[in-house]
N, C-alpha and C positions, 0 to 999 in steps of 0.2 A: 207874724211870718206871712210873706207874700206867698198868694196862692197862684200854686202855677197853672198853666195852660195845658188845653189836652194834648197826650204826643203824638205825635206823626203815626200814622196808619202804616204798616209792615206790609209786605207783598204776602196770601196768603193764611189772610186774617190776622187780630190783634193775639199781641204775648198770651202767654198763660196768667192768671187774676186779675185781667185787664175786665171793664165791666165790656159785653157785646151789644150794641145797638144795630140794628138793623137801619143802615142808611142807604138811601139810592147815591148813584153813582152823582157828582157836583151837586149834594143837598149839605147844607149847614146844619149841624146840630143846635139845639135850640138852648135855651140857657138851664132850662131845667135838666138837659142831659148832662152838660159841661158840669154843674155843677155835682149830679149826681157821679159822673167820672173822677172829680177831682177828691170825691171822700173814699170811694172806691180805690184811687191812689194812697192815700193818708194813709187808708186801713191795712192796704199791705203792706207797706213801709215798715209801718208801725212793727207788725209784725216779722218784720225779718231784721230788726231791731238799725234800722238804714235811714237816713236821711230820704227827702222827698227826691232832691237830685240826684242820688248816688242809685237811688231805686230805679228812679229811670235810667238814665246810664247804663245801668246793669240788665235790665231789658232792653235796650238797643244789642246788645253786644249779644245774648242770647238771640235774640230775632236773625242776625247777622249768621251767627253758626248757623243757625237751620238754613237757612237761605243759602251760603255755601256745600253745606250738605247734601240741598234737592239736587243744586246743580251739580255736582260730582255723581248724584245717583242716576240723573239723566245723561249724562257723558256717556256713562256706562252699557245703560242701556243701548245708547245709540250705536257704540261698539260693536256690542252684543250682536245687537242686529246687522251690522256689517260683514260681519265677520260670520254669521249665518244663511245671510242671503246674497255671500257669493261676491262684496262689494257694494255697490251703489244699484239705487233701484231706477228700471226705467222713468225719464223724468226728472228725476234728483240729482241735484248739484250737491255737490261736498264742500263745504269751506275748505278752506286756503290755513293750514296753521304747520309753518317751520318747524320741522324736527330733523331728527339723523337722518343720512340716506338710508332708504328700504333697497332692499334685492328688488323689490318691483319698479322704484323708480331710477333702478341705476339698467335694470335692462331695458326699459324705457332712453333712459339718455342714449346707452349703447346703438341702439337701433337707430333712434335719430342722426346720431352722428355719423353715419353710416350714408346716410339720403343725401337727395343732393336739394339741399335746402334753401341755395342761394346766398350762402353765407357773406357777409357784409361786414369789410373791419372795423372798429370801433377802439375810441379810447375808452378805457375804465379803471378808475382807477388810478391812473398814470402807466397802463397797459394795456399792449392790443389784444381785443379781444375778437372773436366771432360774435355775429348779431345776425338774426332769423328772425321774419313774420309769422306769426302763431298760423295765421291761414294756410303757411305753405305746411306746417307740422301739422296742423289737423288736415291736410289732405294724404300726407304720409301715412297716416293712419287707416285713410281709408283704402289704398290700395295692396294688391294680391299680393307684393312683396311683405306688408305685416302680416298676413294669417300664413305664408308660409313661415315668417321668424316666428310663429306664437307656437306653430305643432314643435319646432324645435327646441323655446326655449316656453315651459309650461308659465313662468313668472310676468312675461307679458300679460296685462288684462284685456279682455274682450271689449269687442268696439262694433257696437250695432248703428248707435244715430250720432248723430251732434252732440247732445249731452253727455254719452256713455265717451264720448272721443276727447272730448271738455274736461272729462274726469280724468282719464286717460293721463293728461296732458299736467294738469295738474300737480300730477305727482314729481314735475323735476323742481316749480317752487318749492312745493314743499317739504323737500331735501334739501333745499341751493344746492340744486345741479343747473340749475336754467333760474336769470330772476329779470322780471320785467322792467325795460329802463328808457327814460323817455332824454332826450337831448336838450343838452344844457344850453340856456341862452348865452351866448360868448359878450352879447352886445353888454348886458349888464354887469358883469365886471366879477372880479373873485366876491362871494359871500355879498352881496347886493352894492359894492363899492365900486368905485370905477378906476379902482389899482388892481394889480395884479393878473393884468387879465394873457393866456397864452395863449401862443402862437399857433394859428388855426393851421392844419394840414387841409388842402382840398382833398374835399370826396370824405374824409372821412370825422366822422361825428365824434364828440366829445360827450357823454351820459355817464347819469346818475340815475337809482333804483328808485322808482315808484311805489310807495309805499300798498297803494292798491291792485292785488297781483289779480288780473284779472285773464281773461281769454280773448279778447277782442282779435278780428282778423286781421286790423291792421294795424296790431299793437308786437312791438318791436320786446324781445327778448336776450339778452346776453348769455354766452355758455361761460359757467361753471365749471363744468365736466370737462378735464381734459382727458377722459381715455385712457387707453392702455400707454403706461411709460415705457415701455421695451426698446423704443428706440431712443428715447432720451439717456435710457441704462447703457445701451452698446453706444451711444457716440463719447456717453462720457469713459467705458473700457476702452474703447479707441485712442480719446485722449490720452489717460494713464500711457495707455504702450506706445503712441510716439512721443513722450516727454522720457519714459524709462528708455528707447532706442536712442532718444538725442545724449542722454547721461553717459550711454555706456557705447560711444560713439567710439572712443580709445580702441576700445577691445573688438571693432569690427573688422574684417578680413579686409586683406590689402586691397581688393579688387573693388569688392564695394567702397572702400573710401574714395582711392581714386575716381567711380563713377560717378559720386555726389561731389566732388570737386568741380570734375568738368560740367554737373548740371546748374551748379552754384556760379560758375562762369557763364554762362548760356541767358542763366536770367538775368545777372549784372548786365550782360551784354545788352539784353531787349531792354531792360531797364534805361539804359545809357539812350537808347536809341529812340523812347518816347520821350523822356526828357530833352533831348536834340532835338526831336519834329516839333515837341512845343515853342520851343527857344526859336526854330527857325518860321512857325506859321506867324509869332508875334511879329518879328524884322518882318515878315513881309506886311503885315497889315501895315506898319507903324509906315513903311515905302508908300504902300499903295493908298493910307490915308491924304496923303498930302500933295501924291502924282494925279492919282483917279478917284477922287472920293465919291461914296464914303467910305470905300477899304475894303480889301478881298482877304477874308478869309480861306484857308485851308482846310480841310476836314472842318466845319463848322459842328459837327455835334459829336468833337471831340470828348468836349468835358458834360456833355448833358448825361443826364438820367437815363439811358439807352440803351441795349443790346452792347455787347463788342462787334458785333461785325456792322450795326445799326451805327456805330461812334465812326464808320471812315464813311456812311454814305450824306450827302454826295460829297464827291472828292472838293468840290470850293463853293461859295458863293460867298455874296454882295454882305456886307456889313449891316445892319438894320438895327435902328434905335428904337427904343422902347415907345415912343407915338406909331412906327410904321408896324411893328410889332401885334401892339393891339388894334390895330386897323385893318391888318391882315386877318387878325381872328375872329373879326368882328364878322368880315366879307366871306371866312371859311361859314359861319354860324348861320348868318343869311341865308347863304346859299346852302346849307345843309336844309334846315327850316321850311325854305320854296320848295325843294325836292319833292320834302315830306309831306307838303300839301296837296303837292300835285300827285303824289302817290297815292294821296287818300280818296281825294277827288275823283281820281279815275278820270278827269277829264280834260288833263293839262297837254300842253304839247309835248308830242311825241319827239323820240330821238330822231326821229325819221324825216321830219322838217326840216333838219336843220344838213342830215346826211341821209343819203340816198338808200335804202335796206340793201342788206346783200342779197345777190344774187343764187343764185344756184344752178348749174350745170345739168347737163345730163345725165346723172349719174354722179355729178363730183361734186366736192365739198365749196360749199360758198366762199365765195374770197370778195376783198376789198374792191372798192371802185371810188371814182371824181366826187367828192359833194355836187349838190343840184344846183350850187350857184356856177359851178361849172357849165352846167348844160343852156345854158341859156345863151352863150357863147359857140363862134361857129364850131361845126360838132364835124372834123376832119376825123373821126376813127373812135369814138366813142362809142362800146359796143350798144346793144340796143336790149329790150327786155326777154329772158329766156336765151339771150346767146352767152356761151361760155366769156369767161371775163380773160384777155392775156395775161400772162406772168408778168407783165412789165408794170401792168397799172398799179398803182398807190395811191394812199387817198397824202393830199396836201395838208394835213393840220400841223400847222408849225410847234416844231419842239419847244417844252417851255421849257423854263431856264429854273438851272436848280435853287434850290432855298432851303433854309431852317425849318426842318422837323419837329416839332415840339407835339407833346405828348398833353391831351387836354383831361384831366377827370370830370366826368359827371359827376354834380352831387345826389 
C-alpha cells in the first residue's frame, strides 16, 4: 500500500488525532516528521475501522464545518455589535451585501429622490432610467435639509464625516434601490462581436451594473427606487373612466353628444388644414428647387423635434444639405468654444470694440447709438460723450436671415 503524503494544514490548527508539530511559518517538515505523521494517520484510521483516504476525506469535511461555523459565529458578533453601537463606528466602512429593502434604506432613497441631484437619463436594461453622481448624493447628506428630514423621520441614520455619509449611502445598493453602472462600449458590438450592435440616442448612455458597488465621487449610479405610485394609480383610474365614458357614449345626454360632434369636427378640420400646409410647403420647394435653388422652405421646423409654437418659427428659409448643415454647426461650436475662452481669459476683446458702449443720459435710460466704424466718418450730428442720444438713432447691424433651428445635445 502506497503511503500517503502529509495533509494540507486547516486554517486554525490541525484536525483532532492529527499528530501537532510546531512549524514556523514556510519551514518544511523534515522526513522524520512526515514519516512520524503518516503512522499517526494509519493508527487512526485504523481505528475508526476507515480506509487511509476515506479517513482523510473525512477530516477535510470535518475541518470545513468548523470553519463555516467560526464564520457564522463572527457574522453574528459583528451584528451584534452594530446593532448595539448605534450602526457603523466612526472610521468604519461596512461591506456592500444585497438583501431586501430596509425602512432605513427606503427612507434613504425617499429623501434623495426628493434632491435635486442632477439627474441624467440613461438606458438600462432597455429602459430609461435616472442616473446621479454619488458626489452630488454624499453632498445631500450633508446639508441642513437632511437633519431637518432626520428630526422628522427618526429612520434616517446620522451623518457626521465622509465615512458615516459613505455608510449612509450605501444602504440603497444594498437593497437595489440605487446600483452602480458604468457605460457600455457601443464600439465593440453586442457580447464582444461586431453584430448586433444598437442604435446610439445622443446625450444619452447605454449601461450595465458594475459588479464592484463602491462610493467613488465620480462614480455614476442608476435608480431603482421608483417612489410613491399614486400618480401612476390615478392616470391609470383616469384611463378606466374615459374608456367606460367612450362605451357608454349611447346613454349621454343630447347636448353633450351634440358638443363632442362639433369638437370632433374642429379637429378633423385643423387636421385637414396641417395636412394641406404640408402638401402645399412641398409644391413650393419642389417650384422654388429648380427656379431659385437650392429651394425655399416654408415653416422649416415643421416636422423637427421642437416645441408647437417653436415648429412655425421662422416662417421660411433656404433649403440646406447635409455638408452645409454640418459646416454650419461646426462654425456654431467654434464660435461658442472662442467665447468661452475669452470668457475665461478675461482678457479677450471686448463687445465694445467692435460697438460703441451705451450711453446714458441724465437722468434717463441708456439707448442705442452708430457703431465706431461710423465715427471715423464725417460726424454731421452725431451726438457726443455725456449728451443724451435722439430717439431717431439706431445702430446699423444688418438683419440676419432666418435659418434651421436644430436642437444639439451635449454628451
Amino acid at each position: 500500500m502506497a503511503q500517503p503524503g502529509p495533509p494540507p494544514t486547516q486554517q486554525g490548527g490541525p484536525p483532532p488525532g492529527m499528530p501537532q508539530f510546531q512549524l514556523q511559518p514556510g519551514q518544511q517538515p523534515t522526513p522524520e516528521q512526515i514519516r512520524a505523521m503518516q503512522q499517526q494517520i494509519a493508527a487512526e484510521a485504523q481505528k475508526a475501522g476507515l480506509s487511509i483516504p476515506e479517513y482523510i476525506e473525512r477530516v477535510k469535511q470535518q475541518a470545513m464545518r468548523n470553519q463555516q461555523m467560526q464564520m457564522q459565529v463572527q457574522q453574528q458578533q459583528q451584528m451584534q455589535q452594530q446593532q448595539q453601537g448605534g450602526g457603523e463606528r466612526p472610521g468604519q466602512q461596512v461591506p456592500i451585501a444585497p438583501g431586501p429593502p430596509k425602512p432605513e434604506a427606503l427612507a434613504m432613497a425617499a429623501f434623495l429622490r426628493n434632491q435635486d441631484l442632477k439627474m441624467r437619463t440613461c438606458i438600462f436594461q432597455e429602459k430609461r432610467k435616472d442616473m446621479f453622481k454619488v458626489k452630488r448624493a454624499i453632498r445631500a447628506l450633508h446639508t441642513p435639509a437632511y437633519e431637518k428630514a432626520r428630526k422628522k423621520n427618526p429612520l434616517l441614520p446620522e451623518v457626521k464625516d465622509r465615512v458615516s455619509a459613505e455608510n449612509a449611502f450605501k444602504l440603497l445598493p444594498m437593497s437595489l434601490l440605487a446600483l452602480r453602472v458604468l457605460k457600455i462600449d457601443e464600439s465593440a458590438g453586442h457580447e464582444g462581436h461586431n453584430h448586433g450592435k444598437k442604435k446610439r440616442v445622443k446625450g444619452v448612455w447605454n449601461v450595465k451594473v458594475e459588479p464592484q458597488q463602491e462610493a467613488g465621487d465620480e462614480m455614476y449610479y442608476v435608480w431603482l427606487y421608483e417612489g410613491s405610485q399614486w400618480k401612476n394609480k390615478l392616470y391609470a383610474a383616469g384611463a378606466l373612466f374615459l374608456i367606460l365614458a367612450v362605451v357608454f357614449f349611447p346613454v349621454w345626454p343630447y347636448h353633450l353628444r351634440l358638443g363632442v360632434w362639433y369638437l370632433s369636427m374642429g379637429m378633423l378640420g385643423l387636421l385637414g388644414l396641417f395636412f394641406g400646409m404640408a402638401i402645399v410647403r412641398l409644391i413650393l420647394f419642389l417650384i422654388t428647387m429648380f427656379a431659385a435653388p437650392p429651394g425655399l422652405w416654408l415653416f422649416p421646423n415643421l416636422f423637427e423635434d421642437v416645441g408647437f409654437f417653436d415648429s412655425f418659427k421662422p416662417g421660411w428659409a433656404w433649403h440646406e444639405d447635409e455638408k452645409a448643415i454640418k459646416k454650419r454647426k461646426k462654425e456654431e461650436r467654434e464660435r461658442k468654444k472662442a467665447k468661452r475662452a475669452e470668457k475665461a481669459a478675461g482678457g479677450g476683446k471686448k463687445e465694445g470694440s467692435e460697438k460703441t458702449p451705451l450711453l446714458e443720459g441724465a437722468g434717463g435710460p441708456p439707448q442705442n447709438v452708430f457703431q465706431q466704424q461710423q465715427a471715423t466718418a464725417p460726424n454731421t450730428g452725431t451726438p457726443q460723450q455725456g449728451q443724451p442720444v435722439p430717439a431717431g438713432l439706431v445702430s446699423n447691424v444688418p438683419p440676419r436671415k432666418a435659418q434651421i433651428e436644430e436642437v444639439e445635445d451635449d454628451e
